[in-house]
C-alpha positions as CSV (number, residue, x, y, z in Angstrom):
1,X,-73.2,-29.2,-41.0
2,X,-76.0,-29.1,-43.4
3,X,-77.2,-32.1,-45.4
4,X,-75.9,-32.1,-49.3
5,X,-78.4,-32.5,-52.3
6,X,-77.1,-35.6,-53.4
7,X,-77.9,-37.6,-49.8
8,X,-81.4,-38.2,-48.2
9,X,-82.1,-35.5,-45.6
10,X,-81.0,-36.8,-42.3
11,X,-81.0,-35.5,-38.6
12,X,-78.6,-33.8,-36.7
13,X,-75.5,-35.4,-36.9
14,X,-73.4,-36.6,-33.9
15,X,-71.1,-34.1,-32.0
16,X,-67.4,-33.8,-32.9
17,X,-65.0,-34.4,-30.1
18,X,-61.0,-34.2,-31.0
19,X,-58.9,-35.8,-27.8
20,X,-55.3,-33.9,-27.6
21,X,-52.5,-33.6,-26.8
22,X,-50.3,-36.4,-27.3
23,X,-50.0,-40.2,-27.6
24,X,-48.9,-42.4,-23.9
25,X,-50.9,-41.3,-21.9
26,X,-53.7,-43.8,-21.4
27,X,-56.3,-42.3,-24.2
28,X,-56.8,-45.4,-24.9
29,X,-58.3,-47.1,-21.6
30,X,-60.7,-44.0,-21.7
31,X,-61.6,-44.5,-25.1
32,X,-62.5,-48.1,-24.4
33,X,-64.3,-47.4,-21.0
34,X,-66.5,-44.6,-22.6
35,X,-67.3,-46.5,-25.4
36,X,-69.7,-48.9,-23.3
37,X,-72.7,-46.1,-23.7
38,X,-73.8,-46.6,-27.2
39,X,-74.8,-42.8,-27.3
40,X,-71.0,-42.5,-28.0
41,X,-68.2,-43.9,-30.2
42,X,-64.4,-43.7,-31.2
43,X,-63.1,-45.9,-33.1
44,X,-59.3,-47.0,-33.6
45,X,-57.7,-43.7,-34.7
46,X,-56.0,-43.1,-38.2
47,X,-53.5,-41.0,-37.0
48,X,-53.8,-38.6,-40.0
49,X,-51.1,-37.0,-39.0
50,X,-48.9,-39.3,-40.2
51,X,-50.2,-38.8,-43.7
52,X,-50.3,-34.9,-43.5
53,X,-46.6,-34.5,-45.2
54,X,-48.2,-35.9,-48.5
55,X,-51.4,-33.9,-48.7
56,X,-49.1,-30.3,-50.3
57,X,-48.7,-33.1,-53.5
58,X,-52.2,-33.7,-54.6
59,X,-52.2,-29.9,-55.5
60,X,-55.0,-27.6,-55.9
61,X,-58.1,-29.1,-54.4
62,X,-60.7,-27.5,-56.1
63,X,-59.6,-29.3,-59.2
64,X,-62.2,-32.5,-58.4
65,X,-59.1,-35.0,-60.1
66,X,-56.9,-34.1,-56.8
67,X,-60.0,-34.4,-54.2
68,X,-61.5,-37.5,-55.6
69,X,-57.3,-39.1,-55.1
70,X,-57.3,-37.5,-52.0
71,X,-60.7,-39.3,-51.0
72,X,-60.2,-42.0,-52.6
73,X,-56.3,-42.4,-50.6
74,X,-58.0,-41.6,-47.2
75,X,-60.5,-44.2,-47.5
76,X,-57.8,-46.2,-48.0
77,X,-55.4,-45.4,-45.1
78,X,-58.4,-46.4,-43.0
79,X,-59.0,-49.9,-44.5
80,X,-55.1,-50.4,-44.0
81,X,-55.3,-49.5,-39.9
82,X,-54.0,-51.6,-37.6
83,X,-57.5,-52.2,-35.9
84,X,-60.4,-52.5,-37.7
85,X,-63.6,-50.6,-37.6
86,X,-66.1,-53.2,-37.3
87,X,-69.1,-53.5,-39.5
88,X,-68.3,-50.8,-42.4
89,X,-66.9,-50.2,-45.7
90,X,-66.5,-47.0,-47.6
91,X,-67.1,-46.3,-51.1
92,X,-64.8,-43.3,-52.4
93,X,-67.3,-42.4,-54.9
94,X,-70.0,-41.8,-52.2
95,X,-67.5,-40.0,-50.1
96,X,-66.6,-37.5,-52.6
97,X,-70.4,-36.8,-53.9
98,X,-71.5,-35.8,-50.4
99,X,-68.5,-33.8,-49.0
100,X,-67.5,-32.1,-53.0
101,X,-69.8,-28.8,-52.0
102,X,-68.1,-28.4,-48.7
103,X,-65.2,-26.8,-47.8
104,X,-62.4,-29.3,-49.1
105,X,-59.9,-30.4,-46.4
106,X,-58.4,-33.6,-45.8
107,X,-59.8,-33.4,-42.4
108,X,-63.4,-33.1,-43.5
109,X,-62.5,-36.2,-45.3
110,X,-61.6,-37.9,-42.5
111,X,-64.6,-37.0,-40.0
112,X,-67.0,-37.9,-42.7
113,X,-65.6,-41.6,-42.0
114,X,-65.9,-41.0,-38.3
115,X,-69.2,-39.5,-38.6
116,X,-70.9,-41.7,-40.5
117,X,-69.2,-44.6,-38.5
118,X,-70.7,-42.9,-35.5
119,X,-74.2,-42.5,-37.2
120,X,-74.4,-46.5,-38.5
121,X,-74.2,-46.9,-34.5
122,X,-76.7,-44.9,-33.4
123,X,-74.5,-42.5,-31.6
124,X,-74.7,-39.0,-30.4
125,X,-71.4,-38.1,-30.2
126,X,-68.2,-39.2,-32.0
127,X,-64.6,-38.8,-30.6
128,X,-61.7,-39.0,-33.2
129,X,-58.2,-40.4,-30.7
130,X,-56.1,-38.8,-33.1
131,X,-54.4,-36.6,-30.6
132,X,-51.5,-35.3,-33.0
133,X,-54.6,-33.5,-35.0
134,X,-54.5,-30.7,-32.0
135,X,-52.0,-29.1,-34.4
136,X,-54.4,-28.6,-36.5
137,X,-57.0,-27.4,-34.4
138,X,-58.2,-24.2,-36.1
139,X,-58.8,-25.8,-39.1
140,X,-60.8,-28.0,-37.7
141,X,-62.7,-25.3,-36.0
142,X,-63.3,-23.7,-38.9
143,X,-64.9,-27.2,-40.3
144,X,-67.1,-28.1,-37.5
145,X,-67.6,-25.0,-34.8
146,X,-69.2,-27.5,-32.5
147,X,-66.1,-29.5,-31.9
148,X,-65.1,-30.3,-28.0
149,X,-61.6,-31.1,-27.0
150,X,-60.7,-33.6,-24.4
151,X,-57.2,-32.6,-22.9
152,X,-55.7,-35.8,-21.2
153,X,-52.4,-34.9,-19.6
154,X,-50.1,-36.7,-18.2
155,X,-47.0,-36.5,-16.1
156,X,-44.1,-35.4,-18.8
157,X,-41.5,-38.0,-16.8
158,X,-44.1,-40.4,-17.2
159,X,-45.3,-40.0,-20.3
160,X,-41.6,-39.3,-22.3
161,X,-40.5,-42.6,-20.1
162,X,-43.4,-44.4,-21.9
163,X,-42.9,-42.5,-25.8
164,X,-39.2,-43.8,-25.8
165,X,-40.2,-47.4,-25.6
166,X,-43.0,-47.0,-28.0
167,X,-42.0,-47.5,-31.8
168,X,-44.4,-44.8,-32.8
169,X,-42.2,-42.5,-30.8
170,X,-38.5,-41.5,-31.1
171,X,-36.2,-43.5,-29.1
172,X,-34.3,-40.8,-27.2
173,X,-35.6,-38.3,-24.3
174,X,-34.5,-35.2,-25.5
175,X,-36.7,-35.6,-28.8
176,X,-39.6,-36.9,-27.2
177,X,-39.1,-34.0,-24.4
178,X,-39.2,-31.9,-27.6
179,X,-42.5,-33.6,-29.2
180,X,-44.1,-33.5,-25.8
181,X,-43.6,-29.9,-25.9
182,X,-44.7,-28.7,-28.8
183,X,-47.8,-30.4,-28.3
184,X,-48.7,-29.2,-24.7
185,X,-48.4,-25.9,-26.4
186,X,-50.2,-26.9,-29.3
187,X,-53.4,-27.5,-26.2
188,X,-52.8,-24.7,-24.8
189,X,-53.4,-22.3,-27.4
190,X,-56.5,-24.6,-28.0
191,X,-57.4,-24.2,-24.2
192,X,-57.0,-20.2,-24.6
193,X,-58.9,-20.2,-27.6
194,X,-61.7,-22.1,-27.0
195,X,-61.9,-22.8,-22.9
196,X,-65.6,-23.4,-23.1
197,X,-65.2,-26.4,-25.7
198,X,-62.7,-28.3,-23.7
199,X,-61.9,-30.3,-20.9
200,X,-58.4,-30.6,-19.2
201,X,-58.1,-34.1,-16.9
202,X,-55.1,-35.5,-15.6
203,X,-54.4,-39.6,-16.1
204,X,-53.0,-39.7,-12.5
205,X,-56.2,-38.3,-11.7
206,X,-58.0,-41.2,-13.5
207,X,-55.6,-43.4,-12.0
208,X,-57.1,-42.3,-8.3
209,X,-61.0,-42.2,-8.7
210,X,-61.4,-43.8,-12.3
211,X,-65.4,-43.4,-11.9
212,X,-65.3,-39.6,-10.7
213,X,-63.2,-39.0,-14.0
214,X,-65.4,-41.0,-16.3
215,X,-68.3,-39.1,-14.9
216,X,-67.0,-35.6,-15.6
217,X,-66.1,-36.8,-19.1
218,X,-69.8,-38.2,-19.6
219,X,-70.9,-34.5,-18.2
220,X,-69.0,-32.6,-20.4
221,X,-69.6,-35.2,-23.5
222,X,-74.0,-34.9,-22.6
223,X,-74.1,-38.4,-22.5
224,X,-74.8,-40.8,-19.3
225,X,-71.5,-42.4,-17.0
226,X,-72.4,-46.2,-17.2
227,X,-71.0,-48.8,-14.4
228,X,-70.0,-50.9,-16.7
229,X,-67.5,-48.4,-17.6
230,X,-65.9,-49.5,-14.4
231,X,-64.9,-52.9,-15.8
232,X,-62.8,-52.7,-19.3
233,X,-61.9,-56.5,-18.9
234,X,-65.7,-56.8,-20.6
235,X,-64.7,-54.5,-23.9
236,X,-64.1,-57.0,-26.9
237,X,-62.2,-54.5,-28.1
238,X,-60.2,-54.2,-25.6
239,X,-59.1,-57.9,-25.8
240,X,-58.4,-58.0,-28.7
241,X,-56.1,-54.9,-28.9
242,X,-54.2,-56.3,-25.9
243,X,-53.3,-59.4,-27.7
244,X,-52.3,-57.4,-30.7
245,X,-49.4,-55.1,-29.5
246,X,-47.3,-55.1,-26.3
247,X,-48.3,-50.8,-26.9
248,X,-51.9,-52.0,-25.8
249,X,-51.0,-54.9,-23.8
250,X,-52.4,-52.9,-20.4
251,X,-56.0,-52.0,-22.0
252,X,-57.8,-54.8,-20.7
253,X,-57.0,-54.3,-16.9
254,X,-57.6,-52.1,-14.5
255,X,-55.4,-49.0,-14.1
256,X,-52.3,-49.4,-11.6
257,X,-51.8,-46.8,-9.4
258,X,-48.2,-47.8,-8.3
259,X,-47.5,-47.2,-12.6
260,X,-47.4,-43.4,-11.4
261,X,-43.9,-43.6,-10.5
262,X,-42.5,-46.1,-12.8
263,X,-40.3,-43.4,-14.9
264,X,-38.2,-43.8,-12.0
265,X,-36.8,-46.5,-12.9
266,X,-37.0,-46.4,-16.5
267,X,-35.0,-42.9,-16.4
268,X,-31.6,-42.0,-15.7
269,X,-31.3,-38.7,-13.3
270,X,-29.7,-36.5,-16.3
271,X,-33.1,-37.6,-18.3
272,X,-35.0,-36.9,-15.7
273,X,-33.3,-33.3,-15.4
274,X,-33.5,-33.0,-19.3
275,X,-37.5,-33.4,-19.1
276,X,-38.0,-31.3,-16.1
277,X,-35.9,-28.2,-17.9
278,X,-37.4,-28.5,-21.1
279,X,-41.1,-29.2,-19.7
280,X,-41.1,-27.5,-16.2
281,X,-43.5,-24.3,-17.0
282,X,-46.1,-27.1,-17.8
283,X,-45.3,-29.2,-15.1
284,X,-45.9,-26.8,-12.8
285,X,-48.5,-25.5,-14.0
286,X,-50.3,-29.2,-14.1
287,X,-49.3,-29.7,-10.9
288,X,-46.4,-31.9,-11.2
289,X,-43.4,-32.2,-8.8
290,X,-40.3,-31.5,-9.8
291,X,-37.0,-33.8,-8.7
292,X,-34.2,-31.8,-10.0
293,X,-33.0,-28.2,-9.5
294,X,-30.7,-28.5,-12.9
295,X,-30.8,-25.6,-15.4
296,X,-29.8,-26.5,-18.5
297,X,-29.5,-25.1,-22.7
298,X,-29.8,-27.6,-25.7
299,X,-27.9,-26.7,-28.7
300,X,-28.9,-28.1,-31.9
301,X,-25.6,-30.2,-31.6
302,X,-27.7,-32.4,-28.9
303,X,-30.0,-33.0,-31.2
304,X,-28.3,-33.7,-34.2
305,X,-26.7,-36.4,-31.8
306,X,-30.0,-37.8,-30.5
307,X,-31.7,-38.5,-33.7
308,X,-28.9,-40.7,-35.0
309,X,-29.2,-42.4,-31.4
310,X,-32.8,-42.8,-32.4
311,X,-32.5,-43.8,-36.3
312,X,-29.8,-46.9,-34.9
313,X,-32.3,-47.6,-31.7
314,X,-35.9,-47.6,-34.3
315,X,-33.6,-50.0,-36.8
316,X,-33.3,-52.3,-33.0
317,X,-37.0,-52.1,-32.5
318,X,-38.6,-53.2,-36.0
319,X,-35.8,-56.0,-36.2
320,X,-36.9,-56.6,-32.1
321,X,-40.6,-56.7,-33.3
322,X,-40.5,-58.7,-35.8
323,X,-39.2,-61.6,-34.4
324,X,-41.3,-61.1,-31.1
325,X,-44.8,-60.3,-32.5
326,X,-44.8,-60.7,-36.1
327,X,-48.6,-59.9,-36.7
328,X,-48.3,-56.3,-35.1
329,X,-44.8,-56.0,-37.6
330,X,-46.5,-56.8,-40.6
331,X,-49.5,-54.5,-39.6
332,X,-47.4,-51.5,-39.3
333,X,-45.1,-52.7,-41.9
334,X,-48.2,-53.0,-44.5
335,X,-49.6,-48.9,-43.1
336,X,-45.9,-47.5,-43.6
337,X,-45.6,-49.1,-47.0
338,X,-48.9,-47.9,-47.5
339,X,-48.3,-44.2,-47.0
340,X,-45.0,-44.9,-48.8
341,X,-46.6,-45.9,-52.1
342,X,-49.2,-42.9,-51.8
343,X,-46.2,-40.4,-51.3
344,X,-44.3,-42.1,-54.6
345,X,-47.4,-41.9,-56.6
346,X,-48.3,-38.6,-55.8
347,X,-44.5,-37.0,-56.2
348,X,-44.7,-39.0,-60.0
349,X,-48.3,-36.8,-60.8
350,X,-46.5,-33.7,-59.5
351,X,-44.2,-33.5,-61.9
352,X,-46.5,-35.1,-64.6
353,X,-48.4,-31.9,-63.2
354,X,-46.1,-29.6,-63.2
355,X,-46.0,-29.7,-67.2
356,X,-49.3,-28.3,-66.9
357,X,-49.3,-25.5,-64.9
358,X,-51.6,-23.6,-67.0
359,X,-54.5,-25.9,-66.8
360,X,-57.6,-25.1,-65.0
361,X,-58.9,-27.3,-62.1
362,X,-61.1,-30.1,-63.4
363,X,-64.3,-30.7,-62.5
364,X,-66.0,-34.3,-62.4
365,X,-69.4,-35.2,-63.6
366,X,-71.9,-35.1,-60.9
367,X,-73.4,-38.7,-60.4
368,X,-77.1,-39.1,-60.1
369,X,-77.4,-42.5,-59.5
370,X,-75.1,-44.9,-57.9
371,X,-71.2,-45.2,-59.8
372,X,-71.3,-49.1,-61.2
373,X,-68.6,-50.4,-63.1
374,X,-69.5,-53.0,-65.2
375,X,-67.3,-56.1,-67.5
């Protein structure tokens, strides 16, 4: 990615690294462990995904009006995360001026925060834990050609077991079975595509012989397996999250093998059968067991059925949350209300747009000096 003429000239920037496929399935104990070599970092992920639905409303992008918002509304979905990225603050104006003459994507957007996150650390290769982004895979492809994918997988029983407690999830196992589905084929036409550029581990694989996993990461990544890896209880980070969300409460101990088979009892037989029909070509092909010999067809009907199970069950779980851990309700209640107001303030300019139809794009003033507003 070449240098812009409205930044100093700079050095190679660090290497992109997307981890896929799918939330639950301990990313974030190897995002912690690998972050102890300072030739590498990822930082909390902003889940862009989650803001992806409001991206069609800012319109045409090459008008400079929509980017700048668009900019502007990124940088600010990132100062609203959960966990904060220690030690920097972004200014809008100076996003916009570097990334204006570069393909415009709300993507590149958001690895010019990770990127220059990475680069204020020193490090040599940046890794974004936004695993719902494989869907979007191509286009970032087509943004940074260099990108590597880390494939964690995980046990579907396992990880749905996992997703239905988790309020970033659904609450039912059929939709979850669903999710987990479309994004283990989401990988694999990313694994097809680009086989050289990524890596496929297994977390019970982790599980058995954390170091030799860390050490084929590190291998693939270029950078250099650290012992300290070995010892997450040492990762501030990692402290801190636990104590922040019972989601994270796990990431400052050791891995527990025996967790391998604790869908057992967290799943009934018939959800077991459920995950194994609707995931089995992937399970098999992973090399996971099956239980069940069931054989089974989902209507729509099921469905229809298990999202109202999982609207009543999410009402539960924020009402649950709040009254066991406040500080991690208000935290997800301030990014949702967030995204909210960005959604209601861009469907308003729509239609203000709309009534416009005819006008050509904009196009901002290019700064050359530093943007100061004044009294």
């Amino acid at each position: 990615m070449s240098a812009t003429p409205h930044e100093a000239t700079r050095g190679p920037r660090p290497k992109p690294v997307l981890m896929i496929p799918l939330r639950r399935c301990g990313t974030h104990a190897l995002r912690l462990r690998l972050n102890f070599n300072p030739d590498f970092y990822a930082p909390y992920p902003l889940h862009i995904v989650d803001f992806m639905p409001t991206v069609p409303l800012y319109g045409n992008l090459e008008d400079d009006r929509a980017y700048f918002r668009l900019v502007s509304d990124v940088v600010g979905l990132q100062a609203v995360s959960m966990v904060k990225w220690p030690g920097i603050i972004f200014d809008p104006v100076k996003i916009f001026e570097v990334i204006r003459y570069e393909p415009r994507s709300v993507h590149r957007i958001v690895w010019e925060l990770l990127l220059r996150a990475g680069e204020q650390r020193h490090a040599r290769v940046v890794m974004d834990k936004s695993l719902d982004s494989v869907h979007y895979a191509d286009e970032l492809m087509r943004l940074f050609p260099d990108m590597l994918f880390l494939n964690v997988v995980r046990d579907p029983r396992a990880q749905i077991a996992s997703m239905n407690k988790a309020i970033i999830h659904d609450f039912d196992t059929l939709l979850n079975a669903q999710t987990w589905l479309e994004a283990y084929r989401a990988a694999d036409a990313v694994i097809k595509q680009y086989p050289q550029r990524t890596l496929t581990i297994r977390y019970e694989d982790f599980l058995a012989d954390e170091e030799g996993v860390l050490r084929k990461v590190c291998g693939f990544f270029s950078i250099e397996f650290l012992p300290e890896m070995l010892d997450v209880s040492h990762s501030q980070e990692a402290q801190q999250i636990s104590r922040m969300s019972a989601l994270w409460s796990s990431n400052c101990f050791a891995p527990i093998m025996a967790n391998i088979d604790k869908y057992k009892k967290a799943l009934s037989m018939d959800e077991i059968a459920t995950i194994e029909v609707m995931t089995g070509e992937y399970m098999q092909y992973y090399g996971y067991e099956g239980m069940t010999d069931t054989t089974a067809a989902f209507d729509m009907a099921l469905f229809d059925e298990a999202r109202d199970r999982s609207k009543q069950a999410r009402t539960e779980a924020w009402r649950e949350l709040e009254h066991t851990n406040f500080r991690d309700f208000a935290l997800r209640c301030h990014r949702a209300e967030y995204l909210a107001s960005v959604r209601w303030r861009m469907q308003q300019a729509g239609t203000a747009r709309a009534a416009q139809s005819d006008a050509a794009p904009a196009k901002l003033d290019t700064l050359s000096k530093a943007f100061e507003i004044t009294d």
